[in-house]
FIDOMI-510383 format. One record per residue (C-alpha): residue in one letter; x, y, z. Coordinates in steps of 0.1 Angstrom, whole numbers, plus 5000, padded with zeros to 4 digits. Each point is the difference from the previous one (the first is absolute). Layout:
N
AXYZ ...
This chain:
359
X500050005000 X502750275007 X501949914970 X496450054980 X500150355017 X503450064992 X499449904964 X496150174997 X499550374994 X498350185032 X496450014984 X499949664989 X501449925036 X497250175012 X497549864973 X500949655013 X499650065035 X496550184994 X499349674979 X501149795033 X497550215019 X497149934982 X500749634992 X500649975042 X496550265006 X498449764970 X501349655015 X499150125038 X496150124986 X499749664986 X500949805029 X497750245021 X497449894974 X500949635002 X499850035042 X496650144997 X498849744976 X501349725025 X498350215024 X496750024985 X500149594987 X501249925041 X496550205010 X498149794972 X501549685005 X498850115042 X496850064989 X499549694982 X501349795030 X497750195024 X496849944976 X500949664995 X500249945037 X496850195008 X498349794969 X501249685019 X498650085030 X496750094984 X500249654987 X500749855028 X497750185017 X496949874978 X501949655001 X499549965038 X496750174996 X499149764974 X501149705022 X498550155033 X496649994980 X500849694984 X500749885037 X496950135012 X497949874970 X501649655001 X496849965022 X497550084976 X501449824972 X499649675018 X498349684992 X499249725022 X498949664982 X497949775022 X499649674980 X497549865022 X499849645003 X496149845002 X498749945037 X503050175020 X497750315009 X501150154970 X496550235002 X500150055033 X503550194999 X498950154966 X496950175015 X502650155024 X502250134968 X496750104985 X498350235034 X503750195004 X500250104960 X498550295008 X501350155033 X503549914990 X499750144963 X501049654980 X498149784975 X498949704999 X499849784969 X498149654998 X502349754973 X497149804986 X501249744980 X497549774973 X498649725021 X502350075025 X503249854984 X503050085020 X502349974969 X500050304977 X501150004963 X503350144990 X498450294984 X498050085027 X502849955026 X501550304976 X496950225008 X500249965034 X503550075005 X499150324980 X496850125016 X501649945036 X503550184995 X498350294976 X496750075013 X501050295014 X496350125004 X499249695023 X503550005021 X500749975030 X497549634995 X499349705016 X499149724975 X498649715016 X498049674977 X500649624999 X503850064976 X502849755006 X503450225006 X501450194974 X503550034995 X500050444990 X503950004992 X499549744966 X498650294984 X502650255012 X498350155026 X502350225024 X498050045028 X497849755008 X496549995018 X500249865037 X498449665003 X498249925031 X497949655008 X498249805025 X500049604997 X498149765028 X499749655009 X499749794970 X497449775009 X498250265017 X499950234969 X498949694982 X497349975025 X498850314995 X500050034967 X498249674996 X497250175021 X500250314980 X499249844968 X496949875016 X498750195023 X502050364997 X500750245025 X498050265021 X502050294977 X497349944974 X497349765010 X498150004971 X502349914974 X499649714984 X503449775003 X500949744978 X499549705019 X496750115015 X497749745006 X502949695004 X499549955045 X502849764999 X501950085031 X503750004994 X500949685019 X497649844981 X501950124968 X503149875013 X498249675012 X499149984961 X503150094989 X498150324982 X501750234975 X499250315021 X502249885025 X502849834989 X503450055008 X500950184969 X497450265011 X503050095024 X502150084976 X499150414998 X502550205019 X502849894990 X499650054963 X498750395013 X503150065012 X502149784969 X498450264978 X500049954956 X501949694996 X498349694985 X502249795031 X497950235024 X496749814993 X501449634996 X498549905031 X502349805025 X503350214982 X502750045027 X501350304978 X497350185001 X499750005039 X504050105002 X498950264976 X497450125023 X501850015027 X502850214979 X497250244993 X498550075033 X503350065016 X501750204972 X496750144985 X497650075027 X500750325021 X497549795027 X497649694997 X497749915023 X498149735019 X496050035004 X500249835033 X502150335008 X498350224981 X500150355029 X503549965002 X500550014960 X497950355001 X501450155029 X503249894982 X499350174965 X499150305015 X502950055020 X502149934968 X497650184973 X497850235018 X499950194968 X497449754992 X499149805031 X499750315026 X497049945026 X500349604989 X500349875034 X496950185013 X497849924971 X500849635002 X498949985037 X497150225000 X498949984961 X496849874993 X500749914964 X503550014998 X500649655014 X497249804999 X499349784980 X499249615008 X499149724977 X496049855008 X499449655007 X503949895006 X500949735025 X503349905007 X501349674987 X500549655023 X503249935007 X499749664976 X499750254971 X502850225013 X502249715001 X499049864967 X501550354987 X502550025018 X501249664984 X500550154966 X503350134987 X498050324986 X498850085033 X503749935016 X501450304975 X497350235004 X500349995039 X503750035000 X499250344977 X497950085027 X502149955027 X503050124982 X498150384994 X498949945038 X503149985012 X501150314982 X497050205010 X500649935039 X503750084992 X499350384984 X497649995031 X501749945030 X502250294987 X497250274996 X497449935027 X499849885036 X497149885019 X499350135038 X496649945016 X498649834975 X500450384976 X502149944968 X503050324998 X502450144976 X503550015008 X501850364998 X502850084974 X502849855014 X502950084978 X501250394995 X502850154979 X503450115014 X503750104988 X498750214971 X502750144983 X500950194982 X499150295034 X499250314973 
């Protein structure tokens, strides 16, 4: 640089450092420029954080809202399915389902099936899975009719309805029903049943070795619980009863015994008193809700009780029995006590602790 001085006129000299003034003033404006443009894109780049972060907790906010509500409508989008086996008191615990509808804001839906047939076509399985999960205008329901089980999750169903049952004494619902065909019940006297007219008392049947009574008459509960499987109805089939059993236990949120039946209210409407609220009360002081009593029945001799007892049919059906009575007593003796002759609920007796994390 000094020799360029030493070499350069003054003026130029002084051209040339006027020309390193404005290229510094130029170069400094520019990076000024380029500081305030960071600056700026910094704020904008802030600003786009912040209103992302605001938007996610706007949608987080309507996310727990949205599961609070779903949470709080889980209630009223429930279904309870009560495939009601003949001559267990099915219509007595029905009537119960049928007088709380309207105090406790559910409905109740009757599954009448063509001449009663337990077993419903593929297609119509379909439609049922459909009305029952989609029916929005009918939810929260309780479907109750004479249906074998029906497994909801072959047709992809994610939640499925909650299954409830009651089963009795197989020779005493075969008892019973015997009578019913003849003589009916005192629910509706004047109906016209189809045995009326045959006065053949049961033991006589089994004396005579009668259709109406024979040990394959048994076979009903089982195949209730087996559900749509062909092996369900072979009568006598040792799969179907382990099927059964798989069912009650896996499918069944609670089953039932008629001899029982106070304890399997009070019961339901300590678990669901969405739907079963005031239960307990209307059972014992009802005077429709549990009534209900076949005409003309007498109990059979213990000759025809043994002559039963001797078949192979009767042997599965009564392990069934005793099997779901057994589990019944077992849910039981965890959710009620008995002091002075008064059935009571047990508390809650498990709480949450060591929540973490604190905030």
């Amino acid at each position: 640089m000094g020799l360029l001085r030493v070499m350069m006129p003054p003026k130029l000299q002084l051209l040339a450092l006027l020309a390193f003034a404005v290229a510094m003033f130029f170069l400094e404006n520019q990076i000024q420029k380029l500081e305030e443009s960071r600056g700026k894109l910094e704020r904008a780049i802030a600003r786009h954080e912040v209103r992302e972060i605001e938007q996610r907790h706007t949608q987080d906010g309507l996310r727990d809202r949205d599961s609070a509500a779903t949470v709080s409508n889980s209630e009223d989008d429930m279904v309870i399915i009560y495939n009601r086996v003949p001559k267990t008191a099915s219509t007595s615990f029905t009537n119960i389902a049928y007088d709380l509808c309207g105090k406790n804001h559910y409905h109740v839906l009757h599954i009448n099936t063509t001449k009663n047939n337990p077993v419903m076509s593929l297609q119509d399985q379909m439609r049922f899975v459909k009305n029952v999960t989609e029916w929005r205008e009918m939810k929260p329901a309780f479907y109750h009719g004479h249906v074998s089980f029906l497994d909801f999750t072959k047709f992809g169903v994610k939640r499925k309805p909650i299954y409830i049952n009651v089963i009795r004494d197989p020779i005493e619902r075969l008892v019973s029903y015997y009578y019913f065909l003849r003589f009916g019940d005192d629910y509706r006297p004047g109906l016209r049943r189809r045995k009326q007219g045959d006065k053949k008392t049961f033991d006589e049947c089994v004396s005579a070795g009668g259709s109406d009574c024979a040990p394959e008459k048994l076979w009903l509960q089982i195949p209730f619980f087996c559900g749509h499987y062909s092996e369900c109805w072979n009568v006598g089939s040792q799969w179907a009863l382990e099927q059964a059993k798989y069912n009650l236990v896996n499918e069944y949120m609670l089953v039932g015994v008629t001899e029982e039946l106070e304890d399997f209210v009070m019961m339901l409407e300590a678990a669901l008193p969405r739907f079963f609220k005031g239960a307990t009360e209307l059972y014992k002081t009802g005077k429709k809700s549990h009534l209900r009593k076949t005409s003309e029945k007498k109990p059979p001799t213990k000759e025809s009780i043994a002559k039963l007892q001797q078949s192979a049919i009767w042997k599965m059906e009564n392990e069934f029995y005793e099997f779901a009575l057994e589990q019944f007593q077992f849910v039981r003796a965890h959710a009620v006590r008995e002091k002075d002759g008064e059935l009571y609920l047990l508390a809650q007796n498990f709480f949450y602790e060591k929540i973490y994390p604190k905030n």
